[in-house]
Rosetta silent file (secondary structure, phi, psi, omega in degrees, C-alpha in Angstrom):
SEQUENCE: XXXXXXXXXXXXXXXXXXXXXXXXXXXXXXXXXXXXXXXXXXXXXXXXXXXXXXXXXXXXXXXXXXXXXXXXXXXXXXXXXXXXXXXXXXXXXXXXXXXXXXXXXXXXXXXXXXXX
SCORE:     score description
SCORE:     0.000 S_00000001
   1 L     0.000  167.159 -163.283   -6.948   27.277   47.567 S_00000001
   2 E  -156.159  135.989 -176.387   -9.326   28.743   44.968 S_00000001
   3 E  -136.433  144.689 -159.897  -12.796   29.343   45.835 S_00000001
   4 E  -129.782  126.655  151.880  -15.167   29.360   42.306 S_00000001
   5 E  -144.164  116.792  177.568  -18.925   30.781   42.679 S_00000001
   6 E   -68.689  170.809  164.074  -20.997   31.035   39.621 S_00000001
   7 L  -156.735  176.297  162.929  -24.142   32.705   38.792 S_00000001
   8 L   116.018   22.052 -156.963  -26.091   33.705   35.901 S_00000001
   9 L  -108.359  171.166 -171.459  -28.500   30.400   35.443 S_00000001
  10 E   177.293  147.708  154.055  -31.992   30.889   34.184 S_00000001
  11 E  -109.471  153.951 -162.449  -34.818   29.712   32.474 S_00000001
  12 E  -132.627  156.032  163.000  -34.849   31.104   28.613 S_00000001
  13 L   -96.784 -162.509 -167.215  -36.595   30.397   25.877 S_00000001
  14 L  -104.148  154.806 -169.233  -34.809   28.859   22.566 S_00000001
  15 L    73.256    2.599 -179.088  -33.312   31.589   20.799 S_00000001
  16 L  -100.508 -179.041 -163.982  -32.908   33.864   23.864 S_00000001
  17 L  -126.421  127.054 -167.929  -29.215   34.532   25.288 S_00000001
  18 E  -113.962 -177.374  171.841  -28.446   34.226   29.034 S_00000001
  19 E  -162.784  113.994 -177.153  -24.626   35.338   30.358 S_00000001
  20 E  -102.844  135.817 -164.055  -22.822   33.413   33.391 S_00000001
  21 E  -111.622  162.224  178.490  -20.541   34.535   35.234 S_00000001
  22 E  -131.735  107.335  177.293  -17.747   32.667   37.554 S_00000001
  23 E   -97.509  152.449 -166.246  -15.737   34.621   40.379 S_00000001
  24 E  -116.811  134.533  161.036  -12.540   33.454   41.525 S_00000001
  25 E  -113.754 -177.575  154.320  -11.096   34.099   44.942 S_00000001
  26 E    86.961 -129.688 -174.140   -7.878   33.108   47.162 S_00000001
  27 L   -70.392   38.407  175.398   -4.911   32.055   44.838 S_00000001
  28 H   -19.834  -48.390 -165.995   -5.797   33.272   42.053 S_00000001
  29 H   -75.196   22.434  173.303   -2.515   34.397   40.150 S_00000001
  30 H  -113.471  -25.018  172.174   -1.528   31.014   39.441 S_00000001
  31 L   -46.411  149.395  174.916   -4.479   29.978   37.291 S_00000001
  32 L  -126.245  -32.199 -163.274   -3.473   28.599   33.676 S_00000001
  33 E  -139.108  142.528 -171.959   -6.955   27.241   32.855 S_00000001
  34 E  -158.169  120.528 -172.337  -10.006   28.583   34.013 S_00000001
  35 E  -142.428 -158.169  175.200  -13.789   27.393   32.060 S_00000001
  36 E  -143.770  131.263  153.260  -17.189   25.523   31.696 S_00000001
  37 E   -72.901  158.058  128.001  -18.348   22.399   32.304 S_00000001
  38 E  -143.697  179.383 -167.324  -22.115   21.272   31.986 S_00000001
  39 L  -155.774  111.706  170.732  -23.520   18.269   32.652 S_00000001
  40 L  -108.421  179.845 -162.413  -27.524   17.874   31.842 S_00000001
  41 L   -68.153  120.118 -178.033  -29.603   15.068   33.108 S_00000001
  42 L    77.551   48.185  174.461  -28.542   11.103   33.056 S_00000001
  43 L  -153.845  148.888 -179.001  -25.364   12.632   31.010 S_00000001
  44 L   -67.728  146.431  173.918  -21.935   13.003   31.806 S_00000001
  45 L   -53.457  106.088 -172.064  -20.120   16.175   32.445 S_00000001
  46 E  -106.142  145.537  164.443  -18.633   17.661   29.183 S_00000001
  47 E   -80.554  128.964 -174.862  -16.334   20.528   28.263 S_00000001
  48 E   -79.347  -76.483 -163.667  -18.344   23.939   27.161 S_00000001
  49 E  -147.983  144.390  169.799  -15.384   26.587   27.158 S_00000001
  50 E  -124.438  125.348  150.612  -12.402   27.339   28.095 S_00000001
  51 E  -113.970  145.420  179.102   -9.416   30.117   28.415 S_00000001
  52 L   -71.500  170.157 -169.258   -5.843   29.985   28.756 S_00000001
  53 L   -87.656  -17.968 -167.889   -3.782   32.074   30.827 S_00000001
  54 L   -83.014  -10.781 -149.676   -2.316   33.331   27.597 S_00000001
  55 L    59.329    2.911  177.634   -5.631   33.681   26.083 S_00000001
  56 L   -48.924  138.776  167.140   -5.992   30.979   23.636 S_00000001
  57 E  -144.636  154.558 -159.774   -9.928   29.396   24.100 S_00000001
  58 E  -132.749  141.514  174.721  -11.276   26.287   23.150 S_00000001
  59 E   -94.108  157.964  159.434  -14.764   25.440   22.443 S_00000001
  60 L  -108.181  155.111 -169.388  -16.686   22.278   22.128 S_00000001
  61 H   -62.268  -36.981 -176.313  -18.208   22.107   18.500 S_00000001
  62 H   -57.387  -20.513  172.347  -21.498   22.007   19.694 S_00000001
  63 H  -100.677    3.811  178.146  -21.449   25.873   21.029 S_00000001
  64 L   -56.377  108.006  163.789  -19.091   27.091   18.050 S_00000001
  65 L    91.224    9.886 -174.199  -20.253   30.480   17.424 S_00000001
  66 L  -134.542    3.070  176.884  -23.307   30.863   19.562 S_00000001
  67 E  -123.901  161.996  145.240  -20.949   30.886   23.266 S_00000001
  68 E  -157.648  143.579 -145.291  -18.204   32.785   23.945 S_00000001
  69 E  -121.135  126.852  165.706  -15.917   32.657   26.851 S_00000001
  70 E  -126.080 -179.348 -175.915  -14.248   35.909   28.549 S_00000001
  71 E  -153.323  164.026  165.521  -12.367   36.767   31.502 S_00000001
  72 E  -130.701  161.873 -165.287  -11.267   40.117   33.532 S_00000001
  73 L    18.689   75.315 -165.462   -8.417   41.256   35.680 S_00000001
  74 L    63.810  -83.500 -156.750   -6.756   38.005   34.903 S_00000001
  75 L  -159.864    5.705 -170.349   -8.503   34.955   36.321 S_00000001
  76 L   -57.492  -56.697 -162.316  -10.815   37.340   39.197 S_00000001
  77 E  -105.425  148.534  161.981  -13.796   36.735   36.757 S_00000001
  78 E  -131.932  115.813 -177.048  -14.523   34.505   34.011 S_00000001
  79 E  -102.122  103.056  146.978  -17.528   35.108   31.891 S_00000001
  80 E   -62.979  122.655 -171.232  -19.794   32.698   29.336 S_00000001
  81 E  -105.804  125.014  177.239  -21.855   34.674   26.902 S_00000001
  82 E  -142.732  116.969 -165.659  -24.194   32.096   25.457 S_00000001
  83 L  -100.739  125.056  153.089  -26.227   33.062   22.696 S_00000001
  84 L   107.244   32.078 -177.049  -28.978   31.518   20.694 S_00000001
  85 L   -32.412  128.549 -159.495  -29.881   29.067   23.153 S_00000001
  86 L  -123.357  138.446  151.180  -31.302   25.675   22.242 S_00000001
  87 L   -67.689   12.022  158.641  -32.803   22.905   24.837 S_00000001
  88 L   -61.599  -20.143 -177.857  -30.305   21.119   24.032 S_00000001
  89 L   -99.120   50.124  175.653  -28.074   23.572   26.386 S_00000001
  90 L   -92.685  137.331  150.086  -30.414   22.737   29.275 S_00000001
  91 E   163.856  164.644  175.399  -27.847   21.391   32.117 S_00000001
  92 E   -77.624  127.484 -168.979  -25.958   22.729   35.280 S_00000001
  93 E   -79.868  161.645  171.915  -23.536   24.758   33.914 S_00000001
  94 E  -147.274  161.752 -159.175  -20.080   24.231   36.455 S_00000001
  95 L  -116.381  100.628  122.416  -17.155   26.772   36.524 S_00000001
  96 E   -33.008  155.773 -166.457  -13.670   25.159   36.577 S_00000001
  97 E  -155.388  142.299  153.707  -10.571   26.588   37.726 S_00000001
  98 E  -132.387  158.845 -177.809   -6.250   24.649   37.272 S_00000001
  99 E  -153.473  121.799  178.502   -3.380   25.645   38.989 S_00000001
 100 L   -23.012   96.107  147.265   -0.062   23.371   37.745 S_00000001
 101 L   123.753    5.114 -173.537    0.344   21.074   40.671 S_00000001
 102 E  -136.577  152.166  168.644   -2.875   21.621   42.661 S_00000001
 103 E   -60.514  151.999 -158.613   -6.332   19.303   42.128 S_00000001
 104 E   -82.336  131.382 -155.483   -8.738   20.855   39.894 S_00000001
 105 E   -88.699  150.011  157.217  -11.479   23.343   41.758 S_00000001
 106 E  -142.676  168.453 -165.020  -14.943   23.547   40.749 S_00000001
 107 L  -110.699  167.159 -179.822  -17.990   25.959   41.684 S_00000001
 108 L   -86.964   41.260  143.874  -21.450   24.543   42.845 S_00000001
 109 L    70.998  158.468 -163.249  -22.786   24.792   39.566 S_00000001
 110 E  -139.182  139.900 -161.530  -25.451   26.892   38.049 S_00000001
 111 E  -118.084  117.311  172.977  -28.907   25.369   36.212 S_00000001
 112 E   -92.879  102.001  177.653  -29.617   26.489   32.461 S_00000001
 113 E  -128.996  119.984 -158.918  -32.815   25.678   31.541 S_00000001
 114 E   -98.720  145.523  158.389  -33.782   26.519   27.538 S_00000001
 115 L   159.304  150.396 -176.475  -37.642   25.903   27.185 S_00000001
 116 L   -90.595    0.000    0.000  -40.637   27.339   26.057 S_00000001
């Protein structure tokens, strides 16, 4: 098992930069994929960011160049740096976790709220 608990939510104003963090416990050393979700209100859950165990990361176009996704001692931590914040990035951010062969974990989500 993998246990995911984020932090880091806030409310910001547009143009300010928040940074969330996700810690991973239990089986860790098996992660391959480890990210962000968000999902804002009467909208579906979408992919933010992502890294590989290899490090490769994949963005969604909408956060190209204003997120960025990091991680430390392997797969303990995973970090979103998200910069230049819009209300459009209002939504509960949620912290993924895969492991080959096991259902996909998620954290109890963290609420991003951009407004002035």
């Amino acid at each position: 098992q993998v246990q995911l608990v984020e932090s880091g939510g806030d409310l910001v104003q547009p143009g300010g930069s928040l940074r969330l963090s996700c810690t991973a416990s239990g089986s860790i050393f098996d992660i391959n994929d480890m990210g962000w979700y968000r999902q804002a209100p009467g909208k579906a859950r979408v992919l933010v960011a992502e890294i590989f165990r290899g490090g490769l990361t994949n963005y969604a176009d909408s956060v190209k160049g204003r997120f960025a996704i990091s991680r430390e001692n392997a797969y303990s931590t995973v970090y979103l740096q998200m910069n230049s914040l819009e209300p459009e990035d209002t939504a509960v951010y949620y912290c993924f976790a895969d492991r080959r062969g096991f259902p996909r974990r998620w954290g109890q989500g963290t609420l991003v709220t951009v407004s002035s």
